[in-house]
C-alpha positions in Angstrom: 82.0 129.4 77.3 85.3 128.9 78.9 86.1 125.3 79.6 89.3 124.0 81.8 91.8 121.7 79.8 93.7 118.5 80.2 96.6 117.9 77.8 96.4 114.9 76.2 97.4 111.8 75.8 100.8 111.4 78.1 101.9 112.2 81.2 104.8 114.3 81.6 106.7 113.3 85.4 110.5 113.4 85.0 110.5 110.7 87.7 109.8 106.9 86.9 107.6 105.1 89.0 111.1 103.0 90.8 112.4 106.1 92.0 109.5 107.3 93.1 108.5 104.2 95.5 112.4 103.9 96.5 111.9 107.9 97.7 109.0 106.8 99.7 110.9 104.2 101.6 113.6 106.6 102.4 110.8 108.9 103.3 109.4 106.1 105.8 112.8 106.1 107.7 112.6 108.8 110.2 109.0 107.1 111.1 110.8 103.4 111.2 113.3 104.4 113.1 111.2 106.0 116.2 108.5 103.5 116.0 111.4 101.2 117.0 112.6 102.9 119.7 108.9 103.3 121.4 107.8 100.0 120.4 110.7 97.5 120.2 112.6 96.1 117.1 110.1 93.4 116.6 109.0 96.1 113.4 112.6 95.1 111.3 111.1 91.2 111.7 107.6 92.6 110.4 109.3 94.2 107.5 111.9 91.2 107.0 108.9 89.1 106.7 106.4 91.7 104.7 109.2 92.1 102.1 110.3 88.6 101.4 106.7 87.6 101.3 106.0 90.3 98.9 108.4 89.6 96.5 107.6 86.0 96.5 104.1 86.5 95.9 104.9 89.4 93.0 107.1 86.9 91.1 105.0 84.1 91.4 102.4 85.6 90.0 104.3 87.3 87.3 105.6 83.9 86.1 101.9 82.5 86.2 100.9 85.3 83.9 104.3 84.7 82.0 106.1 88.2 82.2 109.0 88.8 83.7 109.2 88.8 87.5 112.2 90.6 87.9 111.3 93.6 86.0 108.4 93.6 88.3 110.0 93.8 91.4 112.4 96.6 90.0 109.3 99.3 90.2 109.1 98.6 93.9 105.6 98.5 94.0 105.6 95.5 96.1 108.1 96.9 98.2 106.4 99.9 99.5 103.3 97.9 99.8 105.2 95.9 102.3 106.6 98.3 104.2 103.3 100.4 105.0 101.7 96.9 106.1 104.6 95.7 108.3 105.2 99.1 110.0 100.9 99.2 110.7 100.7 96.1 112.5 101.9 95.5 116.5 105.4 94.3 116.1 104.8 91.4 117.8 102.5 90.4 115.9 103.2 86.3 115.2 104.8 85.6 111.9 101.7 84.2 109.5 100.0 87.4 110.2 102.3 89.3 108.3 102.6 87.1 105.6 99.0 86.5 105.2 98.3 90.2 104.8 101.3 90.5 102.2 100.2 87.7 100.5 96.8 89.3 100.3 97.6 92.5 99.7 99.8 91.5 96.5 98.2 88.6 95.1 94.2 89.6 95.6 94.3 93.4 95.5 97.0 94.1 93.0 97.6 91.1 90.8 94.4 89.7 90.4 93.1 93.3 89.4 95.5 93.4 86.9 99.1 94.4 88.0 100.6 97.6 88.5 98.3 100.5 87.7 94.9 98.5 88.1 94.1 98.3 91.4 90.9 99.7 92.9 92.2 99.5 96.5 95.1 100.6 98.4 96.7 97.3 98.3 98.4 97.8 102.2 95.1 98.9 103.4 92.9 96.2 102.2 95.5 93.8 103.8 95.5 95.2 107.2 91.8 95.4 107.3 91.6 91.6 106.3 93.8 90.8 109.1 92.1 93.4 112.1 88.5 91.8 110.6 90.1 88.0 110.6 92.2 88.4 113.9 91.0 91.0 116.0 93.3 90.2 118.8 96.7 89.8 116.9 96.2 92.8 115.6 95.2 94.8 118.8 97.9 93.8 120.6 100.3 96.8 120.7 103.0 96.9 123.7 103.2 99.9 125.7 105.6 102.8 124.8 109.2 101.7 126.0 109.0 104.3 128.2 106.0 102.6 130.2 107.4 98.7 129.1 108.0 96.3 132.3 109.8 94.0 129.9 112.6 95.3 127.7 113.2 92.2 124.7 116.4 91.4 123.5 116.6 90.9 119.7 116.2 86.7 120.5 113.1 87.7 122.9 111.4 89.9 120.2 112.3 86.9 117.5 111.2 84.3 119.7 108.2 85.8 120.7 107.0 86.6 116.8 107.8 82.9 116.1 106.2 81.1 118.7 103.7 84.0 120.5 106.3 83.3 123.7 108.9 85.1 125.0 112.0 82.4 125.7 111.0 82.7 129.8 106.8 82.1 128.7 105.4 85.5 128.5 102.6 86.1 126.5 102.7 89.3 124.4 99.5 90.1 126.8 101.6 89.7 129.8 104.4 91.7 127.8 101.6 94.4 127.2 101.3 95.0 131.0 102.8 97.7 132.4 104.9 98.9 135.5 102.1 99.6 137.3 99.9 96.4 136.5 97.7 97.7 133.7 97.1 96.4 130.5 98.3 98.9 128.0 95.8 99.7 124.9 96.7 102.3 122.2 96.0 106.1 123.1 92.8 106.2 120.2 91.4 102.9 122.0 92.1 104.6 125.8 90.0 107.6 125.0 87.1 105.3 123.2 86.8 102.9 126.4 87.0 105.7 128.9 84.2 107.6 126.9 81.9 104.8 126.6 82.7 104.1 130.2 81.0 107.7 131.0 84.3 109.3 132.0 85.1 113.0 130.4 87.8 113.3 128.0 90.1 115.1 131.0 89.3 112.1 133.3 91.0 110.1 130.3 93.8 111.9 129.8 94.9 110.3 133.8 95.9 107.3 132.2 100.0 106.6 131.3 99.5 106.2 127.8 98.1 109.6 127.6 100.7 112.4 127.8 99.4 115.9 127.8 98.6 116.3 124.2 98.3 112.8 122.7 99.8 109.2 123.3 103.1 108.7 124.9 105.2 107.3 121.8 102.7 107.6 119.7 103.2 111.8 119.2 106.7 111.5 118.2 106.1 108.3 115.5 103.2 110.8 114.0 105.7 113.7 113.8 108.7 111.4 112.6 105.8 110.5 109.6 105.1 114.4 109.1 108.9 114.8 108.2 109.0 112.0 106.0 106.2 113.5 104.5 107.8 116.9 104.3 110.4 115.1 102.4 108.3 114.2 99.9 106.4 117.1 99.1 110.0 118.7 98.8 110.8 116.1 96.2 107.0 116.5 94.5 106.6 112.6 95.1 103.3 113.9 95.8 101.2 117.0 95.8 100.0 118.8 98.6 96.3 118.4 98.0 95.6 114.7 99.9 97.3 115.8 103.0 95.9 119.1 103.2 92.5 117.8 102.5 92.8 114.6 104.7 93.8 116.8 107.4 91.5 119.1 106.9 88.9 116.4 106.7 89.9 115.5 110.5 90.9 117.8 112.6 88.5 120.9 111.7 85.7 118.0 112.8 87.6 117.7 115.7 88.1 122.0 116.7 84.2 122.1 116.5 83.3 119.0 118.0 85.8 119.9 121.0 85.1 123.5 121.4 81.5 122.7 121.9 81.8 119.2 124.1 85.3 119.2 125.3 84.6 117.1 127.9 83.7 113.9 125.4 85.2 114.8 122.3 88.7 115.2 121.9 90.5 118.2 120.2 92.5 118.8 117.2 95.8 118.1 118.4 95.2 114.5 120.0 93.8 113.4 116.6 96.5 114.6 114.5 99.5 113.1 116.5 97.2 109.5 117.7 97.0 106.6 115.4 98.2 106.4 112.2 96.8 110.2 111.4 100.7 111.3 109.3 101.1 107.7 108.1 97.7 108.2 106.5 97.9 111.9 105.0 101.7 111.7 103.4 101.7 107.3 102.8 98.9 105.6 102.4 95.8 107.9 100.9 98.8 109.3 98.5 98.8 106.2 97.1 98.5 107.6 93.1 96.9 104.2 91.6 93.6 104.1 94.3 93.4 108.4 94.5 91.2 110.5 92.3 93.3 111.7 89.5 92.9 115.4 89.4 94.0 118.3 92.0 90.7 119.3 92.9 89.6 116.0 92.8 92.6 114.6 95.2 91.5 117.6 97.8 87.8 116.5 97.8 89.3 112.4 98.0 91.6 113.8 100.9 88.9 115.5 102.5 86.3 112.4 102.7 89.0 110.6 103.9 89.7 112.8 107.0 86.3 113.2 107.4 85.4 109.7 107.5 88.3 109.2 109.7 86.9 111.5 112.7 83.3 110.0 112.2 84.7 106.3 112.6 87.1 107.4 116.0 83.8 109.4 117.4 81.0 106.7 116.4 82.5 104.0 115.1 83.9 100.2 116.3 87.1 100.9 116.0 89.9 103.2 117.8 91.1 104.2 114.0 89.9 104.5 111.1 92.1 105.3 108.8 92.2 102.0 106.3 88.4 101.6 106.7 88.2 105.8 105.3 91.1 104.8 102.9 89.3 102.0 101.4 85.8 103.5 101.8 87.1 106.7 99.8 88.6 104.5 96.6 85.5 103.2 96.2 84.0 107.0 95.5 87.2 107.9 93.5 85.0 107.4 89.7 82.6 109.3 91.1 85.2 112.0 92.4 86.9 112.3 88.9 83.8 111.9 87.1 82.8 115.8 88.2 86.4 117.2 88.5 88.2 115.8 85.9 89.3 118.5 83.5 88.0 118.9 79.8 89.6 117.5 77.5 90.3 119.2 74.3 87.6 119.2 71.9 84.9 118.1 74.5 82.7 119.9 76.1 81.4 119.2 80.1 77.9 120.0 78.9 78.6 116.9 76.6 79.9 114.1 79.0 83.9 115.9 78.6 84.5 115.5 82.5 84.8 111.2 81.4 86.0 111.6 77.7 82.6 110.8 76.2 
């Protein structure tokens, strides 16, 4: 009998784990940078705030454990972990929402677990869905495209208004969120799900200003700015192709079926793949290579639930998206995953317990 076979026992990546972090926040620029522009700078605060938060909480509990905090930091762990929280939140979000999901995400999921390495959840993830289950409307309350905006925020107004939950004149970031024609903007993902459950057809949706004629106004060109980042890190072999593939897979082949045979309440391929945080998902966060099953057959079938769970949760589910909820969902099912995909190792056999070493 032939058997597969994993070398053992070290790794053999030419790239250390700083350089790969500090790759995927250059990656996460293009995204940053058109988020921004559709949905005001109030996102640079979110990251100020994520980062500093982050990197107080990381060296804090490094000196509690008695290691050094600054060699810590230098892996840039923290700092990635920051960025995909700040840049998944509204940007208005007030200021102790940020810091309370950084401070969570860093001191619960990754510290208490053990560090670096240990964690059993996508640290970013868990954090954002402690803080849409704990504040629901914080963290629903996106502003409308700029495109759409009535109110265009200095730098002071944006500051102002994530300090205090006021503009400087006494808007409210719900007043801020209506638009120039006296509706309250929700996300694309959360337009569709109210207009369906509302017994309109998936066209009759597609009338409202957030919709454009494929996805979300805004909301298109951040998912596409996210698919080059994540072409630049495929090109770099940060990551391997098998999570996005199977995460997108996961989702939108769901969605051709489901579409070609009830367009008129579920919607199609496209508006799935550029709604939400569908990119940020497949090339960021599910890549993650702590809280992802280890091996390549194994990160396709991982990638795969993922998407999967993803389109079940937008159809069914209580929420527009679903991508942490199928990010966290999916980590729990990773020893499973690698449990039955794991290569042999050497001088074990599967019929013997070699898929876990035994």
């Amino acid at each position: 009998m032939t058997f597969r076979v994993a070398a053992a026992p070290h790794g053999h990546s030419q790239q250390n784990t700083a350089d790969m972090m500090r790759w995927v926040c250059y990656a996460l620029i293009p995204g940053v940078l058109v988020q921004s522009y559709f949905f005001g700078a109030g996102v640079y605060f979110q990251l100020f705030l994520a980062i500093v938060t982050a990197y107080a909480a990381e060296s804090l509990c490094m000196l509690a454990r008695n290691r050094n905090a600054r060699s810590a930091l230098r892996d840039n762990t923290a700092l990635v972990t920051a960025v995909l929280l700040a840049i998944s939140i509204p940007s208005l979000a007030p200021w102790w929402i940020i810091m309370i999901g950084t401070a969570f995400s860093i001191v619960v999921v990754k510290q208490i677990y053990g560090g670096m390495g240990q964690n059993l959840f996508n640290p970013a993830m868990a954090g954002y869905v402690l803080l849409l289950v704990s504040f629901p409307v914080q963290m629903t309350n996106w502003l409308p495209p700029s495109t759409l905006a009535n109110y265009e925020l200095s730098l002071w107004q944006t500051l102002h208004t994530i300090l205090f939950e006021y503009t400087p004149a006494g808007y409210s970031v719900e007043q801020l969120r209506t638009t120039v024609d006296g509706v309250t903007m929700a996300t694309p993902l959360d337009t569709i799900k109210t207009a369906l459950s509302q017994g309109y057809t998936v066209a009759e949706a597609y009338q409202q200003p957030v919709l454009s004629a494929i996805a979300g106004v805004g909301w298109q060109w951040v998912n596409l700015a996210f698919l080059l980042g994540g072409f630049i890190l495929l090109q770099r072999r940060i990551i391997s192709w098998h999570i996005p593939v199977g995460l997108l897979a996961g989702l939108l082949i769901p969605a051709l079926v489901a579409n070609l045979f009830a367009p008129s309440v579920m919607p199609g391929p496209v508006f799935h793949a550029l709604s939400g945080a569908t990119m940020l998902g497949a090339f960021f966060i599910a890549t993650d290579p702590v809280s992802a099953a280890t091996s390549p057959r194994g990160r396709l079938i991982f990638g795969l639930l993922i998407g999967f769970l993803v389109w079940v949760i937008r159809s069914w589910g209580g929420y527009p998206d679903a991508v942490a909820f199928a990010v966290l969902l999916a980590n729990l099912s990773v020893p499973l995953i690698d449990r039955y995909t794991r290569p042999t190792v050497y001088g074990h056999s599967r019929s013997h317990g070699g898929g876990d070493g035994q």
